[in-house]
C-alpha positions in Angstrom: 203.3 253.2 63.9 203.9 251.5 60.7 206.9 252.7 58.3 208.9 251.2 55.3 211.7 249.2 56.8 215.0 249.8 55.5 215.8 246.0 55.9 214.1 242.6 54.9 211.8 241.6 57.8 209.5 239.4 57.0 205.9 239.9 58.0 203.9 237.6 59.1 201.0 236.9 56.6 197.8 236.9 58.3 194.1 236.0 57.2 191.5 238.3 55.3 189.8 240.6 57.6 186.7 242.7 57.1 189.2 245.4 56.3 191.2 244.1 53.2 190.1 245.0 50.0 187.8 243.0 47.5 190.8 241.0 45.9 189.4 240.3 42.0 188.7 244.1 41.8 191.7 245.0 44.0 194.1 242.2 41.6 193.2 243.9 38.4 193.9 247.7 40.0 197.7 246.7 40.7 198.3 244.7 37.7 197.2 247.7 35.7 199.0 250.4 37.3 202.3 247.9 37.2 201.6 247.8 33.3 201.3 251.8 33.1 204.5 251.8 34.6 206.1 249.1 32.6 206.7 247.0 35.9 205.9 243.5 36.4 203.6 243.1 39.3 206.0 242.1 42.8 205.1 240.2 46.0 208.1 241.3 48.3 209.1 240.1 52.1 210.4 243.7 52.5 207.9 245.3 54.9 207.0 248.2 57.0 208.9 247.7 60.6 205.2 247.3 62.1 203.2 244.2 61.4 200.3 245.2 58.4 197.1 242.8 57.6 196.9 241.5 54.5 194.6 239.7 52.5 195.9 237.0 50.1 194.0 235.7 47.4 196.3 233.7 45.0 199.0 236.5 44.4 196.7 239.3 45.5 197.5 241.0 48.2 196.2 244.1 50.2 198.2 245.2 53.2 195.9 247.6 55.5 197.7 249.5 57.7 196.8 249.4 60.9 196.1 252.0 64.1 195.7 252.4 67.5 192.1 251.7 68.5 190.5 255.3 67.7 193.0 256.1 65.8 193.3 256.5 62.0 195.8 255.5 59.9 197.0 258.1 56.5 198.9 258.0 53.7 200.8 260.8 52.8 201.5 261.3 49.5 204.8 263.9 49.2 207.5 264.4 52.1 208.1 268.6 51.1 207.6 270.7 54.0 203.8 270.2 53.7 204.2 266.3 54.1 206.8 266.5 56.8 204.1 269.3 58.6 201.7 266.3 58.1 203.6 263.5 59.1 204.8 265.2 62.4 200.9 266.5 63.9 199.3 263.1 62.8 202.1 260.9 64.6 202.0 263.5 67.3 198.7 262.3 68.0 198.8 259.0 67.8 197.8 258.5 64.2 199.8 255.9 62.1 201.2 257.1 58.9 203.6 256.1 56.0 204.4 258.7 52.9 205.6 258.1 49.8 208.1 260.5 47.9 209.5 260.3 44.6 212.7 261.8 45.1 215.9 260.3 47.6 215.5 262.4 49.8 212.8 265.2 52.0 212.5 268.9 50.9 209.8 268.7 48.1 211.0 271.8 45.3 214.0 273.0 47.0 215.5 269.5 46.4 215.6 270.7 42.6 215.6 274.1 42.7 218.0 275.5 40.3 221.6 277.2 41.6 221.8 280.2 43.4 217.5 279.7 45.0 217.1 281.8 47.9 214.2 281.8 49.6 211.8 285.1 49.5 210.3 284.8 53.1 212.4 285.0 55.8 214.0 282.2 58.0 211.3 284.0 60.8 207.9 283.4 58.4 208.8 280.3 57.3 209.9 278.3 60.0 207.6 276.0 61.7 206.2 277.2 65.3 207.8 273.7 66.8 210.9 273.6 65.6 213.6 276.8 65.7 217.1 277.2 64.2 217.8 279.2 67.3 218.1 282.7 65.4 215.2 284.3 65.9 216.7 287.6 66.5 219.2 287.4 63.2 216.4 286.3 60.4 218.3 286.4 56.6 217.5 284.4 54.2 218.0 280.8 53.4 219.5 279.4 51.0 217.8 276.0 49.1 220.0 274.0 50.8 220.3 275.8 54.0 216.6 275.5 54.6 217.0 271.5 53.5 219.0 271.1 56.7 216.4 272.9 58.6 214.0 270.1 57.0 216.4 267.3 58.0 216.5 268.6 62.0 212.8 269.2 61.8 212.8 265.4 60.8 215.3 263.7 62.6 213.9 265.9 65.9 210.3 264.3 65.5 211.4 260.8 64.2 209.5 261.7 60.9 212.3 259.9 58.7 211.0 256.3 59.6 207.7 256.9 57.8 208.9 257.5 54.9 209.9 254.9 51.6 211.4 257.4 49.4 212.0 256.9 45.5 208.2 255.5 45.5 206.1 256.3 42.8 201.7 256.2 44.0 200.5 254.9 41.1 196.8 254.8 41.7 194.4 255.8 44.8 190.8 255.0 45.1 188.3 254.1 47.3 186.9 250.5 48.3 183.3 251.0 48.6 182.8 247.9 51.2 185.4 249.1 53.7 185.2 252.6 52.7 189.3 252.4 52.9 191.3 254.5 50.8 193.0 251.6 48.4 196.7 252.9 47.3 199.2 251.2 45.1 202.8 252.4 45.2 205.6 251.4 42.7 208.1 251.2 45.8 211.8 251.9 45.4 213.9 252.7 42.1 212.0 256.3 41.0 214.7 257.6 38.5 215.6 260.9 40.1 218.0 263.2 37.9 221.1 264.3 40.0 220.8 267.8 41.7 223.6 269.3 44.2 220.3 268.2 47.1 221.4 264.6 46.0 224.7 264.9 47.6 223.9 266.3 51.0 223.8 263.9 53.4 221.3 263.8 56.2 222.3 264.7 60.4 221.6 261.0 60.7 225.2 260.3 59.0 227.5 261.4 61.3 231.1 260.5 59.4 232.3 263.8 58.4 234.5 261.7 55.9 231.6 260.3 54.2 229.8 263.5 54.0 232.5 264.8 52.2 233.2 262.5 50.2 229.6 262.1 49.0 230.2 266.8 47.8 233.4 265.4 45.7 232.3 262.8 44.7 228.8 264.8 43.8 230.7 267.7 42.2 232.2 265.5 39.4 228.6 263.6 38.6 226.8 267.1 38.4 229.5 268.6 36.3 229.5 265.2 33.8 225.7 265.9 33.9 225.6 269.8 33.2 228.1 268.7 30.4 225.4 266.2 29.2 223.1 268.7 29.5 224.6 271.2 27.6 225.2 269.0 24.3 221.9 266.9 24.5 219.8 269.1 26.3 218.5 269.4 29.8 214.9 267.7 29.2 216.4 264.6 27.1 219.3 263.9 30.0 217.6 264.5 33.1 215.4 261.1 32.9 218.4 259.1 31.5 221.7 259.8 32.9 223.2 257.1 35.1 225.5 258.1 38.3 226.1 257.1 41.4 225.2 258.9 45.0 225.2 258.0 48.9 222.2 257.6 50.6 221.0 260.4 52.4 220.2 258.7 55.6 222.6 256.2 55.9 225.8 257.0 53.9 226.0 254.0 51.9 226.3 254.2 48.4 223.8 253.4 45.4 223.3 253.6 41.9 220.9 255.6 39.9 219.6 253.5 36.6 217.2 254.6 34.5 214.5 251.9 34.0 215.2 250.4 37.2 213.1 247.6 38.6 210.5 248.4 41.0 207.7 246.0 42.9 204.5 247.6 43.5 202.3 246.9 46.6 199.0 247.9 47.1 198.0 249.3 50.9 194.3 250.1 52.5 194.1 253.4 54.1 191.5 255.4 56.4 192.5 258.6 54.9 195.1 260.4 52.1 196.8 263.4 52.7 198.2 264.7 49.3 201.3 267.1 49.6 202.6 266.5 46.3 203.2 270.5 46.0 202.5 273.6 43.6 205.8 273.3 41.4 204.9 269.5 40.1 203.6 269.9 36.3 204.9 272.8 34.5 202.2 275.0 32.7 204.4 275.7 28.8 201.8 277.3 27.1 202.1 277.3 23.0 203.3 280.9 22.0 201.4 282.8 18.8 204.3 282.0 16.2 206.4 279.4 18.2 206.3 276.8 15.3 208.3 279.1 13.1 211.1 280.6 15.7 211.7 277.1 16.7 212.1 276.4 12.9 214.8 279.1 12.6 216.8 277.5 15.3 215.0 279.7 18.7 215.0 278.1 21.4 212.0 277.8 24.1 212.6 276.6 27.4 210.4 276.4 30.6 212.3 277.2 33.9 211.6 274.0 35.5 214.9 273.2 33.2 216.6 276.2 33.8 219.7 275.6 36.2 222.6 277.8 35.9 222.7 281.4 33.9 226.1 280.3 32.1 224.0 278.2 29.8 223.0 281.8 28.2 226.3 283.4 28.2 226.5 285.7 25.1 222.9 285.4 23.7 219.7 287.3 23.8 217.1 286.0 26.1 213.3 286.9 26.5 212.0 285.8 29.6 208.5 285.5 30.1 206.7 286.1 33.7 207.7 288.4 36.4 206.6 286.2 39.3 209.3 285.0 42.3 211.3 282.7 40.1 210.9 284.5 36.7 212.4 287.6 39.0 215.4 286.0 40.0 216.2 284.1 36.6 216.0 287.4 34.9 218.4 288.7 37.1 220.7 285.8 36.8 220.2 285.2 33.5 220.7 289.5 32.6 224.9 288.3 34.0 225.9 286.3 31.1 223.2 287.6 28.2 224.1 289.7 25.9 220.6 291.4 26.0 217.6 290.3 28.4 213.9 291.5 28.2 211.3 290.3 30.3 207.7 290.1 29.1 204.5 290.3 31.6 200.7 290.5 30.9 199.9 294.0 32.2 200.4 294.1 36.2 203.2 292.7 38.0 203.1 291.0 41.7 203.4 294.0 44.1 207.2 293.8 44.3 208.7 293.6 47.9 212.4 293.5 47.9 213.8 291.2 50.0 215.6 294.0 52.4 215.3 296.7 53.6 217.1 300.2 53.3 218.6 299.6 56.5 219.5 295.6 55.2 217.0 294.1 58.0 214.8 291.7 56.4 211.6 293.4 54.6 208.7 290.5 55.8 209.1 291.6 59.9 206.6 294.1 58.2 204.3 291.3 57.6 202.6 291.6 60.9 199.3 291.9 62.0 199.1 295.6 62.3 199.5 295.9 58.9 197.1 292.9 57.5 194.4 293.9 60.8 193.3 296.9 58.1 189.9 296.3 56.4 190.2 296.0 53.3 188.7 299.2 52.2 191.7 301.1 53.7 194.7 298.7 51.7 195.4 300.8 49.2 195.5 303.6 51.0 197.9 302.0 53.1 200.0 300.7 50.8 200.4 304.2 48.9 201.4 305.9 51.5 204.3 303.6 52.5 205.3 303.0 49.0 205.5 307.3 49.1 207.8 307.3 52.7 209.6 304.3 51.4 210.1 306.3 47.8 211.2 309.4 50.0 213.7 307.5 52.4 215.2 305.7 49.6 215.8 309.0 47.7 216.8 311.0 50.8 216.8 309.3 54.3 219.0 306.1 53.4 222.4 306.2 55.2 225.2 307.4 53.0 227.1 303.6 53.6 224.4 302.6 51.2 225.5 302.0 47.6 224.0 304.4 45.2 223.1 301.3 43.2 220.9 299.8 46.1 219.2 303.3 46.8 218.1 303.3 42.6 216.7 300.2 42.9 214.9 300.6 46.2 213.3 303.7 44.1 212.5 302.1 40.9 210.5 299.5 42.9 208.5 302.6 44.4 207.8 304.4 41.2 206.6 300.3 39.4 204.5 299.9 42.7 202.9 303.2 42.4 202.5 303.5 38.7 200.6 300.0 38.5 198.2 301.3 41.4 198.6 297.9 43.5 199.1 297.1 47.2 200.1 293.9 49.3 196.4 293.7 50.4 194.6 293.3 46.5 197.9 291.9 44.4 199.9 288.3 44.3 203.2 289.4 45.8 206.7 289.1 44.1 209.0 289.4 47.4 211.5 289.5 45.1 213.5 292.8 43.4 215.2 290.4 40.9 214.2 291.7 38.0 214.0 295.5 38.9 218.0 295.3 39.5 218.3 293.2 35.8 216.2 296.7 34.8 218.5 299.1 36.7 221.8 298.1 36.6 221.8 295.6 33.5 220.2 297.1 31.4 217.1 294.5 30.8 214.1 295.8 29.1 210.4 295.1 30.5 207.1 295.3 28.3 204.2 295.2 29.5 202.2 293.6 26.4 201.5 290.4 24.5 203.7 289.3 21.8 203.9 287.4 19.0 207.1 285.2 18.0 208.4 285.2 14.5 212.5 283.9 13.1 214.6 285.3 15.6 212.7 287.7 17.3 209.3 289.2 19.5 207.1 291.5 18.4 205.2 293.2 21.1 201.8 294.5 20.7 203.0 298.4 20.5 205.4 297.4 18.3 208.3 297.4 19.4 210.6 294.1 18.7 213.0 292.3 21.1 215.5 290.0 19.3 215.6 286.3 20.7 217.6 283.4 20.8 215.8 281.7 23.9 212.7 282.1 25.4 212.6 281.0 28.9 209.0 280.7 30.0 208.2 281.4 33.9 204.8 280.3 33.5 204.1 278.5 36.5 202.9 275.3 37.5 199.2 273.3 37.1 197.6 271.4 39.9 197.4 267.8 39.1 196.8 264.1 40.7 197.4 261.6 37.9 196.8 259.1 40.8 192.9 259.5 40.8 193.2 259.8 37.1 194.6 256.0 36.6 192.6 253.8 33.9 192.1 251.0 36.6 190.6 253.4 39.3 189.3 256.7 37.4 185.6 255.3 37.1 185.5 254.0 40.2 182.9 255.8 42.6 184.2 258.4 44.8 181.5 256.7 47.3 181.4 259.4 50.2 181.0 257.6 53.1 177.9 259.4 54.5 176.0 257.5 51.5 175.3 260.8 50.0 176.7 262.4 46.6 176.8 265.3 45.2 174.2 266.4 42.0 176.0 266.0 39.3 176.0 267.1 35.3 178.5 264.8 32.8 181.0 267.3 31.8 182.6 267.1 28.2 185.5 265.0 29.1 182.6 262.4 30.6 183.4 263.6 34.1 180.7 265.0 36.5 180.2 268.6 37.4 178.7 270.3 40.5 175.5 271.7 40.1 174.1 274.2 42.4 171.8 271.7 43.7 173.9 270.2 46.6 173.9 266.5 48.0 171.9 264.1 46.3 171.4 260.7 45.4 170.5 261.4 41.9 174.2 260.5 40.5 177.7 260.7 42.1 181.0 261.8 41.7 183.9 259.8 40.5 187.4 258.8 41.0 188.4 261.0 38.6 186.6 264.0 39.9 188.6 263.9 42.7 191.6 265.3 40.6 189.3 267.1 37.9 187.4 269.3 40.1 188.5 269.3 43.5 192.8 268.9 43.5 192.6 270.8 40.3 190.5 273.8 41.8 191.3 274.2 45.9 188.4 277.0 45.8 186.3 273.8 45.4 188.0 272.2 48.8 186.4 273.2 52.6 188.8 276.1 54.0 191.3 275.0 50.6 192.2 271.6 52.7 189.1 269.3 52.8 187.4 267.2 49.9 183.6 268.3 50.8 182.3 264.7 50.0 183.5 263.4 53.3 182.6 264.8 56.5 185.0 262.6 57.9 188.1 264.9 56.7 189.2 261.4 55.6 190.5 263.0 51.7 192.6 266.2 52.1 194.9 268.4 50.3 198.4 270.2 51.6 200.3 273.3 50.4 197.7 274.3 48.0 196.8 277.7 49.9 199.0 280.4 48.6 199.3 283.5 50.9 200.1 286.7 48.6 202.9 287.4 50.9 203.9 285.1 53.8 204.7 281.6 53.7 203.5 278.2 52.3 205.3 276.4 54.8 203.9 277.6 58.1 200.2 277.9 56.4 200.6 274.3 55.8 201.1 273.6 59.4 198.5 275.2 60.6 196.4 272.9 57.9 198.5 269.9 59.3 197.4 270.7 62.7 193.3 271.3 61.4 193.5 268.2 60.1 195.1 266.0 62.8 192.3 267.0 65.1 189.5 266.2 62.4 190.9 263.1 62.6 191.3 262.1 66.3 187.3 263.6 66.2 188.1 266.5 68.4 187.4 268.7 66.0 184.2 267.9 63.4 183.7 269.5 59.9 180.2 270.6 58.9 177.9 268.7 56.7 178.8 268.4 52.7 176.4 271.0 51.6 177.4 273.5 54.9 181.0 272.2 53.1 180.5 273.4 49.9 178.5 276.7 50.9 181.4 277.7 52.8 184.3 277.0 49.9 181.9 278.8 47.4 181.5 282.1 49.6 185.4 281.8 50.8 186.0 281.9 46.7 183.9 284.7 46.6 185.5 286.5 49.2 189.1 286.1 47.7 188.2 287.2 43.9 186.7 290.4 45.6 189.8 290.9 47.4 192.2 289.9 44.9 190.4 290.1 41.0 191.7 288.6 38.7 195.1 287.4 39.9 192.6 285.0 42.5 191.3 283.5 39.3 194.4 282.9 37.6 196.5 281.8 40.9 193.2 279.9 42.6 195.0 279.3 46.0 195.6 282.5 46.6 194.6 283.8 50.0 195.6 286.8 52.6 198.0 285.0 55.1 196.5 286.5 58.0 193.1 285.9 57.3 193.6 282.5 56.2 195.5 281.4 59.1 192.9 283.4 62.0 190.4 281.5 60.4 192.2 278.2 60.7 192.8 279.1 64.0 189.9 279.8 64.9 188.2 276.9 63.7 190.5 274.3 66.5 190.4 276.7 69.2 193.9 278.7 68.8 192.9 282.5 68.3 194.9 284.6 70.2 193.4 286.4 72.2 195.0 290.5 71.8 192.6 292.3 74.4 193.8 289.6 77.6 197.2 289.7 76.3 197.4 293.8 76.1 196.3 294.0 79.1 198.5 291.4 81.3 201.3 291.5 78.3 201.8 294.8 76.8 205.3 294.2 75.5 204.3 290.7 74.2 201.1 292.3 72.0 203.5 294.7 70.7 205.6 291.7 69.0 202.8 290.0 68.0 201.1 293.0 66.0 204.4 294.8 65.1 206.6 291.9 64.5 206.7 288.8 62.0 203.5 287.2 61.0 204.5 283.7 62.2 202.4 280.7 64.0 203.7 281.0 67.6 200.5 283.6 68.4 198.5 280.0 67.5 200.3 278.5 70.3 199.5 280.6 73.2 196.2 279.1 73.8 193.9 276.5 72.2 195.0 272.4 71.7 198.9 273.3 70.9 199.0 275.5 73.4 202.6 276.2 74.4 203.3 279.7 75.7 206.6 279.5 77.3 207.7 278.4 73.7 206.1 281.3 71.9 207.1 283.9 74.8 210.5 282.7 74.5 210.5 283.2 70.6 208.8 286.6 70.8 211.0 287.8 73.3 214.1 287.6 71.0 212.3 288.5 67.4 212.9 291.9 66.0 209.7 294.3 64.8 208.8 296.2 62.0 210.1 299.5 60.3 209.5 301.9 62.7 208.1 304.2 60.1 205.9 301.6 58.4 204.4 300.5 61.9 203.6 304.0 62.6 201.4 304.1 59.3 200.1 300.8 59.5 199.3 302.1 63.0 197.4 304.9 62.3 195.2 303.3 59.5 193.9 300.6 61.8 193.1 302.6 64.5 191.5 304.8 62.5 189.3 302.2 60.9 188.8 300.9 65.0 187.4 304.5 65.3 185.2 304.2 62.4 183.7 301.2 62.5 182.9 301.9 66.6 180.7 304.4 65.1 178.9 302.3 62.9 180.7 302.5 59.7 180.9 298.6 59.5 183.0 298.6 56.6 186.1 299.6 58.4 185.9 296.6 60.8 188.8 295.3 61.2 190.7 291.8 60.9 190.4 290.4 64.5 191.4 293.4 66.3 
């Protein structure tokens, strides 16, 4: 398997193959995305540990990676938890891979999350099926950098570390219409990354205990001198040019981190791209009605990609905008040290789901299949009449050791679900009671309008006024791929590999756009449109993974499916493990235009289920049903009549307990039962009170649709 080395091995050059790229065209490519960079174009001896081919032409040079005879070899783009779920069922078959992250180290947005991130699914829905911290029967909540060492051990168990170069930069990907490889060129090494308290955790790979903690102390006084920086320049001006020092993650030794570092770039050939580059890459800031003139008077607007530490606002009065997860929890934060905090949402909130329980057992074991088995028809029912009991038992059944503060807040989420009309089966979930407890015990305000800045101050559309000295905007993040988007590739055919192409209308921005006309040979898609109208858009992708122009499953995306509540993590494996049998041809996708009828009436399907929050979040999907169907399309469905009848106790933990992707290992290609008995056999269930009504609605809608009423069906039960 080929990965960067960590040392200087020379490889041995060899002669142009069939495989290596056409040099003039390929030449031109890397000199142009070195020049975007402001790099001079590098040849460099260091090489990945296993021999590559390379064509040489002058200083040109291609390096194709090479595989195992019927075996494919991938680039991953990203090494987050979708990358590392990539890189570990690829290898695992065989498959050779390298990835390419920008940061130092693994763990994708939780390796610059902001202070105090907990995770809001629990350690039980978002831990891989292969790989267990043990603790199955006491879930909680990670912590940022708690669930980056559950990264590291999920690396360092399946030797996932050695196919990785890390501060590398992927310039530019296309594809080389005579070889039909994937053509990718990488500024390698010396990506400026901005010092975050991730940067100073050392990997399991170090074993020193002194040089661990010397890399925290030593870490401690760069992020302070940083924070410092930050505070008197500002956090978006320091964080691409402060200097500092760090240990590397993997082997202890130490480094330096310089802005405008040199780099070499190197240009590969690939069979196929896996992009995991994440949801939380590009912030979305949108321009505020009246922003030019608050700025003027000295407001401040800030997007909470920037946002670190709630001290930062001590003593001033703080609108933040968005109530999703992360606008939740900086509200609460933030609503410490303001003086005054109001938080500002278009209409409906994300179903709220705090993150316990009244009895302080972790809320997700009620995201389990008895619960997301209802048809939809019956969701709202369902979810009114648990936010009722829970209303009740908050108000009358929670233990007296409860604090009265914790029994008002528990209420309040009640009486915002209820009064909105939602439920976890047609609303974006916020598994998050942040902001409710800013409301309740700190007195934040919430209004439900637009608003218009002016000096000083919002003006709400009833109104009222909030006065404002920041505006922290929880906004969200865009989709993008400025690697198709490159000036030396963008024009470049997209050239699916099946000769076909897709009918095509030149959209205002010169791209092409689908029509409903399906494959053709009248004109075809670009580069560009690879990033335009696919990465940008995952309704446009087969089952939110697959680029429909190749049948091959050779150009797929990662992460990009959003469950309303259950985990991106685990979702992504079960992608990961789709896609690693497309690849070793043991499982086949359907034809372009089967491809692209399918993504249409899967978009179809979610914006029924879900309105207007599918439109505005476009990965959003039902965990459940998104994961069966993944499941079911390599084999893996469970199946609940055999085990209810050979294994009562074990279908009770699957339908009652945690949603998580051990059922998908009990049969089908990754079959491993004795691993998934064993984790069921120590995970907890549901709320007793919760199952029973979950209970009672599915087998009610059983009953129903047994008589015909086909609406009632329900989810695979």
């Amino acid at each position: 398997l080929v990965a960067p080395a960590r040392g200087n091995k020379k490889a041995a050059p060899t002669t142009g193959s069939g495989d290596a790229a056409a040099p003039s065209s390929r030449r031109a490519m890397a000199a142009a995305a070195a020049s975007s960079l402001g790099l001079s174009e590098l040849t460099t001896d260091a090489a990945p540990s296993a021999q590559v081919s390379r064509a040489e032409t002058g200083e040109d040079m291609v390096e194709t990676v090479p595989a195992a005879p019927g075996k494919k070899s991938v680039c991953v783009i990203g090494a987050g938890a979708a990358g590392l779920a990539v890189l570990k069922e690829v290898t695992g078959l065989g498959h050779a891979a390298m990835c390419f992250e920008e940061n130092l180290r693994i763990g994708g947005v939780y390796a610059k999350s902001y202070d105090r991130t907990m995770l809001t699914t629990s350690s039980l829905l978002t831990a891989y099926s292969d790989y267990s911290d043990g603790r199955e029967d006491k879930p909680k909540f990670w912590s940022d950098e708690e669930y980056l060492d559950y990264l590291d051990g999920f690396a360092t168990r399946f030797d996932l570390l050695r196919h990785i170069a890390f501060r590398s930069t992927v310039v530019s990907v296309t594809k080389d219409a005579a070889t039909r490889k994937w053509i990718v060129t990488v500024a390698e090494g010396g990506a400026y990354v901005w010092p975050h308290r991730s940067t100073f955790l050392l990997g399991r790979q170090v074993r020193d205990r002194a040089i661990v903690e010397d890399a925290k102390r030593e870490g401690a006084a760069v992020l302070k001198a940083f924070h410092d920086a930050a505070q008197e320049k500002g956090f978006a001006e320091v964080k691409t040019t402060f200097p500092y020092a760090y240990r590397d993650h993997l082997t202890g030794e130490r480094r330096d981190m310089r802005p405008g570092a040199a780099r070499r770039t190197r240009t590969y050939a690939f069979d196929a791209v896996a992009v995991c580059t994440g949801t939380n890459t590009w912030a979305s800031l949108p321009k505020f009605d009246g922003q030019d003139a608050y700025v003027a008077a000295g407001g401040v607007i800030v997007h909470s990609e920037n946002y670190k530490k709630p001290e930062a606002f001590r003593g001033q009065r703080v609108l933040v905008v968005g109530a999703g997860e992360s606008g939740s929890d900086i509200c609460n934060e933030i609503a410490e040290e303001a003086s005054k905090v109001a938080i500002a949402i278009r209409g409906k909130h994300g179903h709220l789901i705090p993150r316990k329980q009244a009895d302080g057992r972790v809320t997700d074991l009620n995201t389990n299949r008895a619960r997301y088995s209802n048809p939809y028809v019956f969701g709202d029912w369902v979810g009114y009449v648990n936010q009722v009991a829970k209303k009740f038992v908050a108000k009358y059944g929670i233990s007296g050791s409860t604090p009265a503060s914790e029994r008002k807040v528990l209420q309040k989420i009640g009486e915002l679900n209820m009064s909105q009309g939602t439920s976890a089966f047609s609303k974006f979930g916020c598994k998050n009671e942040g902001f409710v407890t800013a409301m309740v015990l700190k007195g934040a305000e919430l209004h439900r309008d637009t608003f218009v800045l002016k000096p000083h101050a919002a003006v709400f559309a009833d109104g009222s006024e909030f006065p404002a000295d920041v505006v922290v905007a929880c906004t969200g993040y865009k989709n993008s791929f400025p690697f198709f988007e490159h000036a030396a590739v963008r024009d470049d055919d997209a050239c699916p590999p099946n000769g076909a192409s897709t009918t095509s209308t030149p959209s205002s921005g010169g791209s092409t756009a689908p029509t409903e006309g399906g494959p053709s040979s009248s004109s075809s898609y670009k580069i560009r449109d690879l990033n335009t109208l696919f990465g940008q858009n995952p309704r446009k992708l087969y089952k939110q993974i697959f680029c429909p122009l190749y049948e091959t499953g050779e150009l797929a995306f990662f992460g990009f499916a959003r469950p309303a509540f259950g985990s991106i993590p685990p979702t992504a494996e079960m992608q990961a493990k789709f896609f690693a049998l497309v690849l070793d041809g043991r499982v086949a996708l359907p034809s372009t235009c089967a491809m692209d009828a399918v993504a249409d009436a899967d978009r179809q399907n979610w914006e029924y289920r879900f309105g207007y929050d599918a439109k505005r979040v476009k990965g959003l999907v039902d965990f459940q049903i998104y994961c069966d169907d993944l499941a079911e399309q390599i084999g893996a469905l469970p199946p609940l009549l055999a085990i209810f009848l050979s294994d009562p106790r074990l279908w009770v933990k699957i339908m009652f307990g945690p949603f998580t992707m051990h059922q998908y290992r009990l049969v089908g290609p990754y079959a491993d039962p004795d691993r998934a008995k064993l984790v069921y056999s120590k995970q907890p269930i549901g709320d007793f009170l919760e199952s029973c009504i979950t209970a009672f609605f599915l087998l009610l809608a059983k009953f129903l649709s047994l008589l015909g009423f086909s609406q009632f069906t329900p989810n695979n039960f």
